[in-house]
Structure formats: structure tokens, C-alpha cells
N, C-alpha and C positions, 0 to 999 in steps of 0.2 A: 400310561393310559389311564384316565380317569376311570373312575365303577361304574358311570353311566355310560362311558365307551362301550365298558365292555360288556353291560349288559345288552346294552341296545346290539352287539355281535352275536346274541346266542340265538339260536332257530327256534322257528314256531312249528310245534309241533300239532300232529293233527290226527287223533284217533278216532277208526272207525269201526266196527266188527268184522268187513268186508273191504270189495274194492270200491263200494256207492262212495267213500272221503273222497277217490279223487277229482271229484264232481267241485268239491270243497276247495282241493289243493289247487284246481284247477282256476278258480275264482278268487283266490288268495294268491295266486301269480302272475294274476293280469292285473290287481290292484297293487299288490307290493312286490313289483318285480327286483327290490334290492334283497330280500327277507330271503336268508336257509330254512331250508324247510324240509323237516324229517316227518314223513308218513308212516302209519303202523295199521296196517291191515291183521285183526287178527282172525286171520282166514280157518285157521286150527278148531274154532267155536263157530264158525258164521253157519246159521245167523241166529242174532240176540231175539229177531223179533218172536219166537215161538218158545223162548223160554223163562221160566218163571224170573220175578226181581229178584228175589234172593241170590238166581245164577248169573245174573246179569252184574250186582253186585261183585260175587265175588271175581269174575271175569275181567270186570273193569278195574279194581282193584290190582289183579296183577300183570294187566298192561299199562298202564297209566306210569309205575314207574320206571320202565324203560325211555321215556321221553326226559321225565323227567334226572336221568343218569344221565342223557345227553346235554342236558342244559336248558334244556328248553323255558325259555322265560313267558310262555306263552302258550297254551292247549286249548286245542278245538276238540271239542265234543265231537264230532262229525258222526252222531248217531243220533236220530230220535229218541229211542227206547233207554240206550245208554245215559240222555241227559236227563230223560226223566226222572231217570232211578237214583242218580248218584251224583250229582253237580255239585250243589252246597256242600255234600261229607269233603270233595275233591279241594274244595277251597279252602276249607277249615283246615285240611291237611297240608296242605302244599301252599304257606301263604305268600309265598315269596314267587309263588305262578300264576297267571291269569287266567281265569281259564273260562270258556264262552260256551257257553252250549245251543245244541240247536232245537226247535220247534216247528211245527208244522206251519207253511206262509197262510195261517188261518186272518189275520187280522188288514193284509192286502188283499188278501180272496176276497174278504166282504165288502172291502172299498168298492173293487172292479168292478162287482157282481150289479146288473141291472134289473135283473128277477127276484133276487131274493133266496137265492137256493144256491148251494155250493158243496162239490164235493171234496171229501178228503181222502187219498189212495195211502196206505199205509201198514204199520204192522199192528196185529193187534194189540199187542203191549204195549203201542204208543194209545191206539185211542183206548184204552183201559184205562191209562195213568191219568194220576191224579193232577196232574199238569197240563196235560190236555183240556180235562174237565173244567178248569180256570180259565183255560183257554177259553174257551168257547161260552163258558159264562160273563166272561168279561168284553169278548168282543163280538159275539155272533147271539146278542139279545134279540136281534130280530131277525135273522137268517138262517132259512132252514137248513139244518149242515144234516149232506149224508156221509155216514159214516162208512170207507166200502177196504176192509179187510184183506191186505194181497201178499201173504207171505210168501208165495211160490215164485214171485216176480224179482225177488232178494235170488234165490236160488238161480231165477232162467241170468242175471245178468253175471252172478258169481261163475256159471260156466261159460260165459261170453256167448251165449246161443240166444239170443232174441226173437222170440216167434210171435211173429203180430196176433196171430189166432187166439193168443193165448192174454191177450189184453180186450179185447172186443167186448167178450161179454161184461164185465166188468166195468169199460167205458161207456158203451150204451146203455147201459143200465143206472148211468148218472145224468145220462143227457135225459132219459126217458122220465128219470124223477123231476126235471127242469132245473139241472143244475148248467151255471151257465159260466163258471169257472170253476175247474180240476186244479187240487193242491198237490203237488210230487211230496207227501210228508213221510221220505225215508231218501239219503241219500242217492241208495244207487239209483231212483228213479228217473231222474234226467235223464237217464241212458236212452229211456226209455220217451222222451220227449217227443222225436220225430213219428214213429209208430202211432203215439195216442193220437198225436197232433192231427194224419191224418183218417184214423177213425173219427176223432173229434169236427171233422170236416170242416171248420170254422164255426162253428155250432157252441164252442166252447173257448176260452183263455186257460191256457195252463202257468200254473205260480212254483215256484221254489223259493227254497230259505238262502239259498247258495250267494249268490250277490249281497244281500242283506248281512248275512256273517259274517263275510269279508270287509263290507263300511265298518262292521261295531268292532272287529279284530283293529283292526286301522287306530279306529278313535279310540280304543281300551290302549293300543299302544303309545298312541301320541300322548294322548293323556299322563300317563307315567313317564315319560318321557325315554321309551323303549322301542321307538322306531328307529331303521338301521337309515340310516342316512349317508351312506362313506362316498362320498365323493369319487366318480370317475368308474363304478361298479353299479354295472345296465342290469345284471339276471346273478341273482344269490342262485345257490345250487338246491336241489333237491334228491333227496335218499330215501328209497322205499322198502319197508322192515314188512316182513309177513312173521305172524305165527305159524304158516301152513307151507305149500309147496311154492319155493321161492321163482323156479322155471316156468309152474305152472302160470303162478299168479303175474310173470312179465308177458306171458304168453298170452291172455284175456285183456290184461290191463292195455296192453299194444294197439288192440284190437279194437277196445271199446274206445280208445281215446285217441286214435289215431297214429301214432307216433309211437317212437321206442321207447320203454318204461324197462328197466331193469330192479328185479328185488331182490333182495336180500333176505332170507331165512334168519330170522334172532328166535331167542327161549325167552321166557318173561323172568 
């Protein structure tokens, strides 16, 4: 077997601080249904978005190499806060891996937007970071972005307990400023799409990163020529690694996505 065979055989891995990645693994399996794919929730710490960079540093530091002990020819960031803090050190380290990170869908919000005004739901750590900041200076020069803080929303979907109640104020208070498309800028928030969507009454577009991660995953892979391509193999497997309660987290994860998800307990 040639070395591009067998690269293009090793999985894409996909870390998250929670279970918001599998919003990730889940749009990365509808576009490359050949591709293994090992997830790593580290539910042990979740969540990253209330705590300083330093902690989020060293946290991603020692999850990051358990994908990459698997083989993984490929990592997704599948955190906002996480890609903030620590992408380029991850590249510099591990050159022989790709790795993508994610961002808030700031730069199709302002496309969409016919007002002028757009919100961003996220963790504070993310709109603090200095990459955000670029963000928005590079693509939102003339759109008023509100910035609307929701770290408890990480919490209500890490217990699989979803309560609309607990979105409203938050969401009307972006329609009230005349924002006219809502950003999901933290994985788990998809979960949370139908909920906003109907507060949102049509009043508002909701955006994520999630489809968009999964083309540049695609094209970073084609590119090097590390797409799994095997002939006559419809659906690669998938394996789900928790830092925290592996029963618990199949039992949420089930729930939120519909379907059986079984995890596995690893130590970093």
C-alpha cells in the first residue's frame, strides 16, 4: 500500500470541550460519508467558554494528543474559544496534521443581513478573543454587530434539558436591537436552532459555522491528497471519546441527535 493510501485511511478527528462537536461530526458525515471519524468530547472540563485562556490552553494541549495517538491526519477545532486560543501553536506542533478551526458564521451574517444589524450568541471568551476582534473588523465595517453572551446555554444542552424559557430573553433582545440575522457562534448551539427559530418568528435567519467546516475539511483534504476514496465503502465508522461520564454522555448525546451514539470514557 502506497503512503498516500494510507494516509488518506487515517480518521478525522474532531475536538470539542462538550457535546456542541457533534453538530460538527454531524455535517462532516453528510459531506464525507467515506471518512472515520473519532470524536473527543472533553466533558471532564466543559465548558471552556467561562474560563480564562491560559486554562483553555493548557486543556487543549492535553486533549489534542489523544487524536492525534490515533492517527488522525486531520483535527477540527470544533470549539470557538478553543480555536481562538490555540490553532496556529497546534499547527506549529503537529505538522504533519491539519487542523481547521472554527469561527463565528460572522462574515455570511453580514452577507444575509438587509438591516444592517446582526447578532452574535456565544461564549464570552470567544467575543473577548482577539480573533473575533479581526473578525469583525475585517468583515462587519458597516454592520452593527450585537454582541449577546450565553454561557448557561453550553450548560442547559451539556444536560440534554432544553428550556425555551431560557432563550427568549436573550433572543428578543436581538430582534429588539433590529438584528435581522442570529449567528449559532458556539457549537452546541444548533441544538438549539428549532427553539430560537420559533421565538425568532421569521423575524430573523439563523447562521452557523457547521456546513462551512465541513467544505474547507473537504478541500484542506483533497488538497493534500488525503481524502479516503476506497472504493465500494458507503459510511466510514465513527467512535466517540468523552473525558467525563461515558454512560452519561451516550445518554444526552442520543437524545439531542436523535439516534444511538455510544461513548467511550478515555484519560488524556
Amino acid at each position: 500500500m502506497k503512503q498516500s493510501d494510507r494516509t488518506s485511511r487515517r480518521p478525522i478527528g474532531i475536538f470539542d470541550s462538550g457535546l456542541g462537536g457533534l453538530t460538527i461530526v454531524g455535517e462532516v458525515r453528510r459531506l464525507l460519508p467515506n471518512e472515520d471519524i473519532i470524536f473527543l468530547a472533553d466533558q471532564a472540563n466543559v465548558p471552556y467558554g467561562t474560563k480564562s485562556e491560559a486554562e483553555i490552553l493548557t486543556l487543549t494541549r492535553a486533549a489534542v494528543p489523544t487524536l492525534i495517538a490515533e492517527g488522525a491526519k486531520a483535527v477540527v477545532v470544533a470549539c470557538n474559544t478553543a480555536s481562538a486560543a490555540i490553532l496556529e501553536e497546534l499547527r506549529e506542533r503537529y505538522a504533519d496534521t491539519a487542523f481547521i478551526g472554527l469561527i463565528p458564521a460572522l462574515k455570511p451574517a453580514v452577507a444575509l443581513s438587509k438591516r444592517g444589524t446582526v447578532a452574535v450568541f456565544a461564549t464570552g471568551t470567544t467575543l473577548r478573543s482577539a480573533i473575533y476582534r479581526e473578525l469583525k473588523a475585517e468583515h462587519a465595517k458597516s454592520t452593527k454587530v450585537i454582541d449577546i453572551p450565553c454561557p448557561e446555554w453550553v450548560r442547559m444542552v451539556e444536560a440534554g434539558a432544553i428550556r425555551e424559557q431560557t432563550l427568549e430573553e436573550p433572543v428578543r433582545q436581538a430582534l429588539a436591537s433590529g438584528a435581522d440575522v442570529l449567528v449559532l457562534g458556539c457549537t452546541h448551539f444548533p441544538f438549539l436552532r428549532e427553539p430560537m427559530a420559533r421565538i425568532a418568528g421569521g423575524r430573523a435567519e439563523l447562521v452557523d459555522s457547521g456546513a462551512a467546516i465541513a467544505r474547507q475539511l473537504k478541500s484542506v483534504l483533497a488538497e493534500s491528497g488525503r481524502l479516503n476514496s476506497q472504493k465500494g465503502r458507503t459510511v466510514g465508522k465513527t467512535h466517540f471519546l468523552t473525558s467525563g461520564d461515558g454512560t452519561r454522555a451516550s445518554e444526552v448525546a442520543s437524545k439531542l441527535t436523535g439516534r444511538a451514539v455510544r461513548f467511550q470514557t478515555v484519560g488524556h
